[in-house]
N, C-alpha and C positions, 0 to 999 in steps of 0.2 A: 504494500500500500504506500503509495507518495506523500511522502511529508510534507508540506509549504513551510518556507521558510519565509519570512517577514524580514528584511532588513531594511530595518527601519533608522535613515540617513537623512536628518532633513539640513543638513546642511547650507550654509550661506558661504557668497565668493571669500570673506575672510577664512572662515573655518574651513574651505575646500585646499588652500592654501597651506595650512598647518598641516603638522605632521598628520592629528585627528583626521585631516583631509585626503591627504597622501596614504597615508593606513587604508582609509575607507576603499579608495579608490585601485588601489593594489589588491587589495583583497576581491573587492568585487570583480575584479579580470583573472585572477587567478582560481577563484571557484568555477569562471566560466571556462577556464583554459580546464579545469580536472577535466568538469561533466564531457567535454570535449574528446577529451585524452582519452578517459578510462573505461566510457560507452557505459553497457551493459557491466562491467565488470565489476561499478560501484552499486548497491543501493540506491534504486531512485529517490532525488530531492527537485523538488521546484522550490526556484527562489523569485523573489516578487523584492524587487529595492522600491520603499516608500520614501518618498521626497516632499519636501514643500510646494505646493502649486503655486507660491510668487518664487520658488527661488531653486527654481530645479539646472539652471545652464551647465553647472557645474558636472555633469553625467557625462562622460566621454561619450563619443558618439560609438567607443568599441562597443561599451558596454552596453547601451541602446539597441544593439545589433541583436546580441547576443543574449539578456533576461528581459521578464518584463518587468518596465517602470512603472510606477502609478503616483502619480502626482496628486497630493491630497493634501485636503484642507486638517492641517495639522493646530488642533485646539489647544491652547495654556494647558497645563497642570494635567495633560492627558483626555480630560473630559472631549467622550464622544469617538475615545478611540476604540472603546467597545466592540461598536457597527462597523466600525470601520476594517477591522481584523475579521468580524463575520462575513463581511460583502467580501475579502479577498480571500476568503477561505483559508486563513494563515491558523499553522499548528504551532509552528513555533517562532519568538521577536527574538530577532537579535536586535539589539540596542545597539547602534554603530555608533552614536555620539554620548555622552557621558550622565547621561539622563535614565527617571525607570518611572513607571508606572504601573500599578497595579494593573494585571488582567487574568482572566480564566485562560489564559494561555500559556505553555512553556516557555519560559525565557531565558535568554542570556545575555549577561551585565558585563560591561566592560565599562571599570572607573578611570582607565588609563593610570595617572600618575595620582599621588597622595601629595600633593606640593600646599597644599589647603591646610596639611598639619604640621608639615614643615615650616611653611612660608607662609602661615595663612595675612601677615599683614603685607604680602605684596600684591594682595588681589585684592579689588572692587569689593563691598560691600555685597553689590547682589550679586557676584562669583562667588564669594564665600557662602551664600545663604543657598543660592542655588545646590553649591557642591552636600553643604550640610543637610540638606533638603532631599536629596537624591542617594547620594552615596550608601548611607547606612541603610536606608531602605531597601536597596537596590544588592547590598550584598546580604541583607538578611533573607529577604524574599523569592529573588532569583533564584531556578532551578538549577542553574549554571552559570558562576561567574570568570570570568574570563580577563585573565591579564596578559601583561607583554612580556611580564619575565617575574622570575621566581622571586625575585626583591621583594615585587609589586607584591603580589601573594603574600608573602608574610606580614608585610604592614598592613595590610587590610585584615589578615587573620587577628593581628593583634587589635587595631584600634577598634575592629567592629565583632569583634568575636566568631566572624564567619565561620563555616563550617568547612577544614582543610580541604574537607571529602568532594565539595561542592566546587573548590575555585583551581582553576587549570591552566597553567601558564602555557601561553603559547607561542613557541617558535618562531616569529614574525619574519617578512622577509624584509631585505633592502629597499626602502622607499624609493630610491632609485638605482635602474639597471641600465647594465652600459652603452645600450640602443646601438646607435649609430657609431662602429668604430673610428668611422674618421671625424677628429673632431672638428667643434664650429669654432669661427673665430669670435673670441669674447668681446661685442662691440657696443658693451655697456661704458668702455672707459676706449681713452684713444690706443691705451698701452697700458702691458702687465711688466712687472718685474720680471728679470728673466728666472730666478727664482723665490719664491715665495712660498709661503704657510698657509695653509686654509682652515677658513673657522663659519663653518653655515649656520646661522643662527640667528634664530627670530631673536629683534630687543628687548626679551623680556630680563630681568634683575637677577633672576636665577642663571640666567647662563652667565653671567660672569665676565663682561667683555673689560671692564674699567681695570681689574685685576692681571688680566689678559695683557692690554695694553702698556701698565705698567712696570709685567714682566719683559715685552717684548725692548723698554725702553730702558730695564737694567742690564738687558745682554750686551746691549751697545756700549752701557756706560763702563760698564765691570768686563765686557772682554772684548769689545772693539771690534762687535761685529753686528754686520747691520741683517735681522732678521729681518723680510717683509711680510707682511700680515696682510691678506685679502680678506674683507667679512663679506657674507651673504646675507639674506632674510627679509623676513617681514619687518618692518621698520612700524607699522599700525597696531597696538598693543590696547584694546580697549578693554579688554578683561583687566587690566594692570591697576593699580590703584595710584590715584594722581601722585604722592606721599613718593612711590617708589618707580614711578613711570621713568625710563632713561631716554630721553630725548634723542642723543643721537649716539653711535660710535666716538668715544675719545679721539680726540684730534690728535696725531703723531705724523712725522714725517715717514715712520717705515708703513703706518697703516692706510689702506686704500678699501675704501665701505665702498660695495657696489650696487647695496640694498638689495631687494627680491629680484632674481634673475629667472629666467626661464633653466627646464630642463635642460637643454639643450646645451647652453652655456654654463650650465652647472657640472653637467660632463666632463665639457672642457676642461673647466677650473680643477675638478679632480685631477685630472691626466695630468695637466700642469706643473701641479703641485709637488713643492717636495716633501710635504708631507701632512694630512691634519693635526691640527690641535683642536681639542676640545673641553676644555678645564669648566666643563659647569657643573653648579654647588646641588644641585637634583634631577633626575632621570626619571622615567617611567617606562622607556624602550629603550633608546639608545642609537636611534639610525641611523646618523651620521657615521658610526663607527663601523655599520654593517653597509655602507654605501661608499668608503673608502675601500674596502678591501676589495670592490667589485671594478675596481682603477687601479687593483696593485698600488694603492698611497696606504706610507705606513704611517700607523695610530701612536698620539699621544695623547692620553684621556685622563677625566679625572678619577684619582682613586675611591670611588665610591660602588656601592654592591651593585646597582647595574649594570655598573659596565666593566666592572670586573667578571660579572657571569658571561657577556657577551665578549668581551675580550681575551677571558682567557688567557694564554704566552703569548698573544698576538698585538698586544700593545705595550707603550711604556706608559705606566703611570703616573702619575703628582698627586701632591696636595693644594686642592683647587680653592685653598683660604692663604694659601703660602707665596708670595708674590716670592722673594727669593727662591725657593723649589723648584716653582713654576718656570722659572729663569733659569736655573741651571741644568733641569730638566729636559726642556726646550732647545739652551743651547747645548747640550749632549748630544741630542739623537743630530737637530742639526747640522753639529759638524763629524758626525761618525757615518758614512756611505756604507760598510759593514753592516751596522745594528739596523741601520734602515734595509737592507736588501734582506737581511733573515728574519723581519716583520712580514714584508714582504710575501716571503715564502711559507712562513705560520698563517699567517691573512687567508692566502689558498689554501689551505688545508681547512682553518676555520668557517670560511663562508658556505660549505659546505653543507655547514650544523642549520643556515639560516638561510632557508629558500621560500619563492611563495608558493611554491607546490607543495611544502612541505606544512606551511600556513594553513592551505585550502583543503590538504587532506586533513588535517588538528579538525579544523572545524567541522568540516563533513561527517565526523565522529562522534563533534559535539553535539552537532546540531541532532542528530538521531540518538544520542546519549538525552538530550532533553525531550523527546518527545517518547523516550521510551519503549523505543526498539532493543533488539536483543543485540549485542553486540562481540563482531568476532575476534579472532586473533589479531588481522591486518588492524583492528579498530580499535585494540588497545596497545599497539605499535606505534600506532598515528601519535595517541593519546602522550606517548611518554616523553619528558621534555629532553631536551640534547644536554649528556651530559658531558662534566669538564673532562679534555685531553688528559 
């Protein structure tokens, strides 16, 4: 018997933008690439992506192609979404954006990141109320909760008392893949350094760029060498709370901000690069570090649990509160061609763990795991998270 699956995305051009956007969006082509791939071989599922009716552009036209969309009038606080899950005959929501509602339906909750108990004073007022409003209900309630790594899982287990049994980290892929091998010329700026650092990163306060910049400007001072620094990202931060909003990238001579770029040029800038850095103070996924190694660019991250499970012996780490660390850290790998080329070679072997076939099969497990099918060998294979080298 066919399961319907509800994925329920209502996303706006900001939020399509962010990673929550980019996750969404990856995932919804990689579930179409399984059913594609694996025929008859898999248990049949329909999937139904629910969107906003003012604010759907953001649906690739792949994915158009390939499930069906339904654009609907998506009401406050859930009311009316009742009718709305019976007219589509949905068995079970997955909740693609950070939100939960009660229904007679199977579900699955994905709170992405806990930055609300971390950081809760770097977010808006109704961010915080919002997250407080949804989260705990959403991992009490839900049939199946769903994170991006095993970090995630255990702060939720802890501050909400979840049920271990219920939440299931899942192997996410790289937001971006290498598409097109020949790259494009980056013609956001007139000209790149011929070597440089990259740091993709929306301006939100958590990621850390002032820190960042500061380290890059004591390399120079303490050993007379000039790192250059290229940032990327969303530069529009309304979730952010006025108090801790950072207006722009630190002005520096080595650093060159090129704001939100396309895929395309994002590529590029990998290839480029001699290598990332990404020293931010909280994670929920980590993709930037899994979209490096899909460029052979090796990782410097910060020492925190996400990205040390997603890292593995495949990055160098820091302390992303420690501007001198940071600095000597940075300039290490920088000037060692060595420890960069056996990242390199650990990065291949690692990315491996973190595919979106490997995403889309996790869920197609899940997704029949919540509505209560029986499930077999290959489906509790899917199920198991990647463990460390």
């Amino acid at each position: 018997m066919t399961v319907r699956v509800g994925l329920f995305a209502p996303l706006n051009d900001v939020a399509a933008a962010t990673g929550t956007g980019q996750y969404t969006k990856n995932l919804l082509s990689a579930l179409a690439d399984l059913q594609t791939e694996e025929g008859d071989s898999l248990p049949e599922l329909e999937y139904v992506v629910m969107t906003s009716d003012t604010a759907a552009d953001w649906v690739p036209p792949t994915i158009r192609d390939r499930m069906t969309i339904e654009e609907c009038r998506l009401a406050s606080r859930g009311v009316g979404f009742e009718s709305t899950f019976d007219d589509l005959g949905i068995d079970v929501v997955h909740f693609l954006v950070p939100v939960f509602f009660r229904t007679e339906r199977a579900t699955v909750f994905n709170p992405y990141d806990m930055r609300h108990l971390r950081y809760p004073e770097h977010l808006t007022a109704q961010e915080l109320d919002r997250r407080r409003r949804f989260y705990p209900t959403g991992c009490e309630q839900a049939t199946i909760v769903d994170t991006l790594s095993m970090a995630v899982k255990d702060q939720l287990v802890e501050a909400y008392d979840a049920d271990p049994g219920t939440v299931y980290p899942v192997p996410m892929g790289p937001a971006l893949s290498p598409g097109d091998r020949e790259a494009k010329t980056v013609d956001a700026t007139d000209s790149l350094p011929d070597s440089f650092a990259l740091f993709p990163a929306n301006l939100w306060p958590h990621k850390n760029h002032e820190r960042l910049v500061d380290a890059i400007q004591r390399i120079e001072d303490r050993h007379g060498e000039r790192v250059h620094l290229v940032c990327t990202g969303m530069r529009d931060t309304p979730e952010v709370s006025v108090e801790y909003r950072v207006e722009a990238v630190p002005e520096a001579p080595q650093v060159l901000d090129l704001g939100f770029v396309d895929a395309a040029d994002l590529r590029a800038l990998y290839r480029g690069s001699r290598m990332l850095v990404y020293p931010t103070l909280h994670e929920g996924g980590g993709l930037p570090v899994l979209e490096a190694w899909q460029f052979d660019t090796p990782v410097v991250c910060s020492d925190i649990p996400v990205l040390r499970e997603k890292g593995g012996d495949a990055a160098v780490y820091l302390d992303p509160t420690s501007v001198p660390e940071m600095a000597d850290t940075i300039y290490q790998l920088w000037t060692d061609a060595a420890h960069r080329e056996e990242l390199v070679e650990r990065g291949r072997d690692r990315r491996d763990l973190f595919t979106w076939r490997r995403t889309a099969r996790t869920y197609h497990a899940l997704y029949r795991k919540a509505a209560g099918r029986e499930l077999g060998a290959a489906d509790a294979e899917a199920l198991t998270y990647p463990h460390e080298p």
